[in-house]
C-alpha positions as CSV (number, residue, x, y, z in Angstrom):
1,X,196.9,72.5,40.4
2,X,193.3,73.9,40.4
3,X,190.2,73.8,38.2
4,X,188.6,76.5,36.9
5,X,184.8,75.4,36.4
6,X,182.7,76.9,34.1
7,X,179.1,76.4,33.6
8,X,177.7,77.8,30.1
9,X,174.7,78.4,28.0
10,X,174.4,80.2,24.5
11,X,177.3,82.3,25.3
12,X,179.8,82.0,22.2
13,X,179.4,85.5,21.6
14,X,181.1,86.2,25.1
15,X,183.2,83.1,27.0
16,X,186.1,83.7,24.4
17,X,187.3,86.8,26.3
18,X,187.6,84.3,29.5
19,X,189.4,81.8,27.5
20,X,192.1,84.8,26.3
21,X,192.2,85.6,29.5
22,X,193.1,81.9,30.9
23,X,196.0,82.0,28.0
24,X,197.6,84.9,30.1
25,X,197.6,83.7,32.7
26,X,200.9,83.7,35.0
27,X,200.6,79.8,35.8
28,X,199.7,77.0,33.7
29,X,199.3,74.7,36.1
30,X,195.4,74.3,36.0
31,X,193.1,73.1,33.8
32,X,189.5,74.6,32.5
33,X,186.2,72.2,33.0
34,X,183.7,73.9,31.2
35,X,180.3,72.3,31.2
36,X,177.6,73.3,28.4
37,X,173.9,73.0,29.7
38,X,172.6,72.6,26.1
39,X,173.7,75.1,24.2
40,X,171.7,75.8,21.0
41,X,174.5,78.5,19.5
42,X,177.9,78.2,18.2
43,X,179.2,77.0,21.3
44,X,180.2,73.1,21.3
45,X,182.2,74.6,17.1
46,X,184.0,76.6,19.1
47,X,185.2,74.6,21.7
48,X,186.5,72.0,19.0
49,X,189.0,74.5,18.5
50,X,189.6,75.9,22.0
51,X,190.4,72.4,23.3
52,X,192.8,71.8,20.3
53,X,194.6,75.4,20.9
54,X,194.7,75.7,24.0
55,X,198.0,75.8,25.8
56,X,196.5,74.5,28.8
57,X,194.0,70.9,29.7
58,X,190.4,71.9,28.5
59,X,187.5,69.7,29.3
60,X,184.1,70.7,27.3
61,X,181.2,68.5,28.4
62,X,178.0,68.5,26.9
63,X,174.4,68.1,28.3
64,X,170.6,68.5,28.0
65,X,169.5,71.8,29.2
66,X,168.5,71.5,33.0
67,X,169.9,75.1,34.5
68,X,173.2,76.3,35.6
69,X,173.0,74.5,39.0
70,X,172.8,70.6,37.3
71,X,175.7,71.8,34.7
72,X,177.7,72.6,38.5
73,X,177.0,69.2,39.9
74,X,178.2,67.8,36.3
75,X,181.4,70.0,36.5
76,X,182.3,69.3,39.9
77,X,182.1,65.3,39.2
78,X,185.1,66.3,36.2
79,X,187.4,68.9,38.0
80,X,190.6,66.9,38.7
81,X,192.1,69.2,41.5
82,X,191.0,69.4,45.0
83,X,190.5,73.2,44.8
84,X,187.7,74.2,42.2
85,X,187.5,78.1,41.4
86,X,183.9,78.8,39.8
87,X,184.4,81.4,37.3
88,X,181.2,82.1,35.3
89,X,181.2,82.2,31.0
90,X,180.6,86.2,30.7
91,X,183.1,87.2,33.5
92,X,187.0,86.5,32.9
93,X,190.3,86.5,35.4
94,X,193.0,88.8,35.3
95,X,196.8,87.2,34.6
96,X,197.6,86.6,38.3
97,X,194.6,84.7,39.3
98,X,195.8,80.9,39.3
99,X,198.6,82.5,41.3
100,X,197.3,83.8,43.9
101,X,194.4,81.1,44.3
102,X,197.4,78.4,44.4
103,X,199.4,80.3,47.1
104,X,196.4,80.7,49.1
105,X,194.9,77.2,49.2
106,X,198.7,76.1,49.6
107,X,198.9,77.6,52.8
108,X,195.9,76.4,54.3
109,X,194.8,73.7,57.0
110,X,192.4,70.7,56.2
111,X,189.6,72.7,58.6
112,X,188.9,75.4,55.7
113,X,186.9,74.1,52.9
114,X,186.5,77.1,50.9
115,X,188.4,80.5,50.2
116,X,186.8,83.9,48.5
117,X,187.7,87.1,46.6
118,X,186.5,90.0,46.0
119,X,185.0,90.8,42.4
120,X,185.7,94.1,40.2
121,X,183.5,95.3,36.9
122,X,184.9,94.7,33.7
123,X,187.1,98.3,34.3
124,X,188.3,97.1,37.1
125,X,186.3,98.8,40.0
126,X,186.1,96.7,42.8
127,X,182.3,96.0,43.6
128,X,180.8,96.7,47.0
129,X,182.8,97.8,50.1
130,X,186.4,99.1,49.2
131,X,189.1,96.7,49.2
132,X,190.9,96.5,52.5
133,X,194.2,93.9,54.1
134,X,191.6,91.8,55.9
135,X,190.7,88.1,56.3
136,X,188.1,87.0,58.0
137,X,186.3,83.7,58.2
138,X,182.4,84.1,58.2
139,X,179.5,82.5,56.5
140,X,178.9,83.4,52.8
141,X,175.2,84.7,54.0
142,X,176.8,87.2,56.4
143,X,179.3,87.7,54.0
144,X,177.4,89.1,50.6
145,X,176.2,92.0,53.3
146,X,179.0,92.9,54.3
147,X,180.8,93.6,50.8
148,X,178.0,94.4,49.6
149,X,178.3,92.5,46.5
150,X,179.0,89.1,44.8
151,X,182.0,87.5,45.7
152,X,184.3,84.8,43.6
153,X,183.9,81.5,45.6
154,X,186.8,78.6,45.7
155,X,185.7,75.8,47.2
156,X,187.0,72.2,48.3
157,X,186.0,69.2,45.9
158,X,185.6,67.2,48.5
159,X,183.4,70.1,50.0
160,X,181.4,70.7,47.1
161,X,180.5,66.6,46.0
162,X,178.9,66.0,49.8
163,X,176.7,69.5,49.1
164,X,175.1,69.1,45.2
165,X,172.4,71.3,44.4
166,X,168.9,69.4,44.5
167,X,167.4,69.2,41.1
168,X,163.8,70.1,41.0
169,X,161.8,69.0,37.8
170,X,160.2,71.4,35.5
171,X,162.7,74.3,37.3
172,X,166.6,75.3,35.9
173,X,167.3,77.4,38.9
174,X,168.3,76.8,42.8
175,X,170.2,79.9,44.4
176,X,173.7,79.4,44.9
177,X,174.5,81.1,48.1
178,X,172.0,77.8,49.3
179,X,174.4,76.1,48.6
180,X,178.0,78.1,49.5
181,X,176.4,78.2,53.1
182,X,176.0,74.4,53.2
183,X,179.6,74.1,52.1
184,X,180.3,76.4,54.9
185,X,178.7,74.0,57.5
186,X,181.5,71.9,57.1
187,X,184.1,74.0,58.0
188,X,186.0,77.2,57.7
189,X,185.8,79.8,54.2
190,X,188.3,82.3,54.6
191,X,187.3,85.5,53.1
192,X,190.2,87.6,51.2
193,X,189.1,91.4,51.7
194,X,191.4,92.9,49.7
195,X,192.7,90.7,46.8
196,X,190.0,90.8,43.3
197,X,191.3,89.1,40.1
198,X,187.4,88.5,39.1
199,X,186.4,90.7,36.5
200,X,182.4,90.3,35.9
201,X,180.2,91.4,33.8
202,X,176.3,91.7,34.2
203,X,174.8,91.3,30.8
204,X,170.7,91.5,30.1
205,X,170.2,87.6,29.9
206,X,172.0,86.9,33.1
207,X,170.3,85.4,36.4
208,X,171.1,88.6,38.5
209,X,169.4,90.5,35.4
210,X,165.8,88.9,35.6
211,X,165.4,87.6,39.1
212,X,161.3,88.0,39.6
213,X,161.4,86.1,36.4
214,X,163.2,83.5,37.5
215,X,161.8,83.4,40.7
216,X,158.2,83.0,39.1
217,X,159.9,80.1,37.1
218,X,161.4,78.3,39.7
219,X,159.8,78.3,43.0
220,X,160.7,75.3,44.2
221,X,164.2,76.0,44.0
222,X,163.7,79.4,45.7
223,X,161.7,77.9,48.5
224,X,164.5,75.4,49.2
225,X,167.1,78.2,49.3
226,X,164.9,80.4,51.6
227,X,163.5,77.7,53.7
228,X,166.9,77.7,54.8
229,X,167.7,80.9,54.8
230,X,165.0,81.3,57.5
231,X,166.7,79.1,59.4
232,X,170.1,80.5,59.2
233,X,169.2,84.7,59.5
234,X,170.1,85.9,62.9
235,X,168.3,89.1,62.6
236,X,164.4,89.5,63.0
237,X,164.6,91.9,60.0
238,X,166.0,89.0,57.7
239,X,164.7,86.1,58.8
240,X,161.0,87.9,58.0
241,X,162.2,88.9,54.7
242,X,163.3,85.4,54.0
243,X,159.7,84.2,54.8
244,X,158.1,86.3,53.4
245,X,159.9,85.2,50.1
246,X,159.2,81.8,50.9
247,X,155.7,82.4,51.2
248,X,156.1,84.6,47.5
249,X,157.5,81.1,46.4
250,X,154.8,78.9,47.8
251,X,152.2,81.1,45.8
252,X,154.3,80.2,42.6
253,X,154.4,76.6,43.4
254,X,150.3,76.6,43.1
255,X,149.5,79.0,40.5
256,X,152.3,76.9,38.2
């Protein structure tokens, strides 16, 4: 069995394509934690009947507004199964995902704490590098260069409570690659170059849409993540980009 987490805010209008797509899946043998960071839409109607439909376990929590990365911390505590795949509320999976994510995690040893996919647009393109028969085990910072684009992260439980995101107050934002490289500290992520079942979609009130706002809004979280991203960079060319952010951050701090 795995857990599908899903963090979600004000997006009735979209998450119903990933719950069609969860009723298609292959396997049923998994069940959906989705965690609602104070929704102010139809969202907490709909899941009434979601939960009551649904031909597989559905857990809908509910909580104050406090960003994406507190409603992950929340989630995580819930998810049941040892293997959590994070699948965001305006993306969806196609019908052999919990398949394939079971096979792979079945075959692994207790070193790898993590496994990752590739993701494809909504049409089905894959993004970033073309997909090739390749697994590799590298760290998710070295790993978003060399796709050259987001990947689908699936991560121990065990893994993933002993690396929360911090919460800073007055901020809804921490990166989350911060935290995917703390995970990988602890042992091995296996990366699956040429599998995608993540279909993802980027829509105008995403993060990846308005990062300098977000930034502006929530330095502290952005210092932490590139703080440590200084720290991590093995090229002069990154590690200066990475300060110089930090420093961009630190400016924030004091003008807010």
């Amino acid at each position: 069995m795995i857990s599908i987490l899903t963090p979600t805010y004000n997006r009735c209008y979209v998450i119903q394509r990933l719950f069609e797509s969860l009723k298609e899946q292959q396997a049923s043998d998994f069940e959906w934690v989705v965690v609602d960071d104070g929704s102010t839409d139809d969202t907490p109607e709909l899941f009434k009947d979601i939960v009551a439909s649904a031909p597989f376990v559905v857990k809908y929590f509910s909580k104050e507004n406090g960003g994406k990365h507190t409603a992950l911390n929340i989630g995580v505590e819930l998810c049941k199964s040892e293997w959590i795949l994070i699948v965001d509320s305006d993306d969806f999976l196609t019908n052999e995902a919990v398949n394939v994510v079971s096979e792979k995690v079945a075959e692994l040893n207790d070193d790898v704490v993590g496994v990752c996919f590739r993701k494809s647009n909504v049409d089905g393109d894959v993004i970033g590098m073309p997909l090739i028969d390749e697994v590799i085990a590298i760290k998710p910072t070295e790993a978003g260069r060399y796709y050259g684009g987001d990947l689908a992260y699936v991560f121990r439980k065990s893994a993933m409570l002993k690396c929360p995101f911090p919460v800073f107050d007055g901020e809804i934002f921490v990166p989350e690659l911060c935290i995917w490289n703390k995970i990988s500290d602890l042992g091995t992520i296996l990366f699956y170059s040429g599998i995608s079942f993540y279909r993802c979609e980027y829509l105008p009130d995403g993060y990846s849409a308005n990062f300098k706002t977000n930034l502006r809004r929530n330095p502290k979280g952005f210092a932490y993540h590139y703080w440590d991203a200084i720290k991590r960079e093995s090229g002069l060319k990154y590690k200066l980009k990475a300060f110089l952010r930090w420093l961009q951050c630190k400016f924030y701090m004091v003008k807010k």
